[in-house]
C-alpha positions as CSV (number, residue, x, y, z in Angstrom):
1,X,0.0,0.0,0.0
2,X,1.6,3.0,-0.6
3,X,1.4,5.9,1.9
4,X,-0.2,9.2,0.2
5,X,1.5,12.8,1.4
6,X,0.4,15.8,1.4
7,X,2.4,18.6,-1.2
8,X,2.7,22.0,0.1
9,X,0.4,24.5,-1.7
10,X,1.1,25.0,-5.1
11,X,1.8,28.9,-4.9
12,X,5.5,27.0,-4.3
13,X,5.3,26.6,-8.4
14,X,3.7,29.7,-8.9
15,X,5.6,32.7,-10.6
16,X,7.1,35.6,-9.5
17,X,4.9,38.6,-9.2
18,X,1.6,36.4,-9.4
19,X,-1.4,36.5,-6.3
20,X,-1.8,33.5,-4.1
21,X,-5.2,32.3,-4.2
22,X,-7.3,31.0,-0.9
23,X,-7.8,27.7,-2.3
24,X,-3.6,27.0,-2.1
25,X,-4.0,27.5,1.7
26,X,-6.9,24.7,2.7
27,X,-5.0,24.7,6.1
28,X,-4.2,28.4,6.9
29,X,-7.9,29.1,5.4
30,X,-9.4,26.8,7.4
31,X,-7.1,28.2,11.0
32,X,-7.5,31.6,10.7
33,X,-11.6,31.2,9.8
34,X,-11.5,28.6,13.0
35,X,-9.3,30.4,15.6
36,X,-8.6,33.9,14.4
37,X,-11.9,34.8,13.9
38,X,-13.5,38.5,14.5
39,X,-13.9,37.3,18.3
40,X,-10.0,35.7,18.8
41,X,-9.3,38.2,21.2
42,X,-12.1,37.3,23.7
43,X,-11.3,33.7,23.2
44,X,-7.5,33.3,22.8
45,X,-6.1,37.2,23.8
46,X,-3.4,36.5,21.0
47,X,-2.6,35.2,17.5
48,X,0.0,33.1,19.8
49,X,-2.5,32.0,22.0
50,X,-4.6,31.3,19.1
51,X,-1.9,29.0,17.6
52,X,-1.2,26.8,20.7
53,X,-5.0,25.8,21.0
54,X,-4.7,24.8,17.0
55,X,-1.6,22.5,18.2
56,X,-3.5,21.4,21.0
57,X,-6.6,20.4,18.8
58,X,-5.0,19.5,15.7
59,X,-3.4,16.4,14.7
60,X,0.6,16.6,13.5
61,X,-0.6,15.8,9.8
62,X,-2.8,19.6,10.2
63,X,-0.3,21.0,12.2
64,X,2.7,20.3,9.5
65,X,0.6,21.5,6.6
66,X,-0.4,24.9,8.2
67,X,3.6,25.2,8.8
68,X,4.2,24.5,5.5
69,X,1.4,26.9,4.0
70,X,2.8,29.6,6.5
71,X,6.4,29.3,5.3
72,X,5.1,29.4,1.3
73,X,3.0,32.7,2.3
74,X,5.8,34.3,4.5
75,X,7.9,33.6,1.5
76,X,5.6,34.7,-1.2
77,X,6.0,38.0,-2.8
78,X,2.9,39.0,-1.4
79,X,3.7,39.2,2.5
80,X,6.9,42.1,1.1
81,X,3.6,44.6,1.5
82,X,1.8,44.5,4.2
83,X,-1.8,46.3,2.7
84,X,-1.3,43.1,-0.3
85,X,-0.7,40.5,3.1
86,X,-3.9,42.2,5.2
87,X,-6.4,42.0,2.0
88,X,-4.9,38.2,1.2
89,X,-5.5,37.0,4.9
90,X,-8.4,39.3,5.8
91,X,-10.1,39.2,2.9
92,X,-9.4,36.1,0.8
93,X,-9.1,33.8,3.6
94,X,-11.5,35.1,6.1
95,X,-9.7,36.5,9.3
96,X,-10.7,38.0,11.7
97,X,-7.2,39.1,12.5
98,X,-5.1,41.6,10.7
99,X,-1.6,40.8,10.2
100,X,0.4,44.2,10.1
101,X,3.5,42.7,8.5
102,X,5.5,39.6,7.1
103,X,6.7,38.8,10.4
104,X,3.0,38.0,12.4
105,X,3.8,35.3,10.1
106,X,6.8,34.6,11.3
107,X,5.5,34.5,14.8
108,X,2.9,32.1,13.9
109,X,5.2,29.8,12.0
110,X,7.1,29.5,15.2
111,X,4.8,28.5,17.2
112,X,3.3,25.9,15.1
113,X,6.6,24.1,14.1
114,X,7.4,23.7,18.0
115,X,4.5,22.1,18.1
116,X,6.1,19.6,15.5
């Protein structure tokens, strides 16, 4: 039987210059909508706080594809400006939360690979 893995998102292939589309991102998509939503703060206090109940909840197989969708996004052309990175995550994806730079990224990526 052979053991079917998960690719990263395909915006990995895409080229230089071009927009990331929500459907590359199943896993951030599906984090941010589920635990940065427009009431995170009430629930979580942080995006960091946010992140270690998604490692709590989520199984390693979730939790490596949302590191690996963070790291293609944080290196994507599109997280260089900030107003392109808020309308991608905010508006494409869903969030409730507002990422004011490439490194809120960062800060997420973190915590989800410790939890690796």
């Amino acid at each position: 039987m052979t053991r079917r893995t998960t690719r990263g998102p395909k915006l990995l292939k895409t080229a230089a210059g071009s927009s990331p589309r929500a459907a590359e991102f199943p896993a951030l998509a599906g984090f941010v909508r589920g635990y940065l939503h427009q009431d995170f703060p009430e629930v979580h206090g942080s995006i960091v706080a946010a992140a270690a109940a998604f490692c709590a909840d989520a199984g390693a197989e979730e939790r490596r594809q949302l590191a690996v969708e963070l790291e293609a996004l944080s290196n994507h052309d599109i997280s260089r400006s900030s107003r392109q990175l808020r309308r991608f995550v905010v508006g494409d994806l869903g969030s409730g939360w507002t990422p004011t730079s490439r490194d809120d990224l960062v800060v997420l990526l973190g915590v989800i690979r410790a939890s690796i």
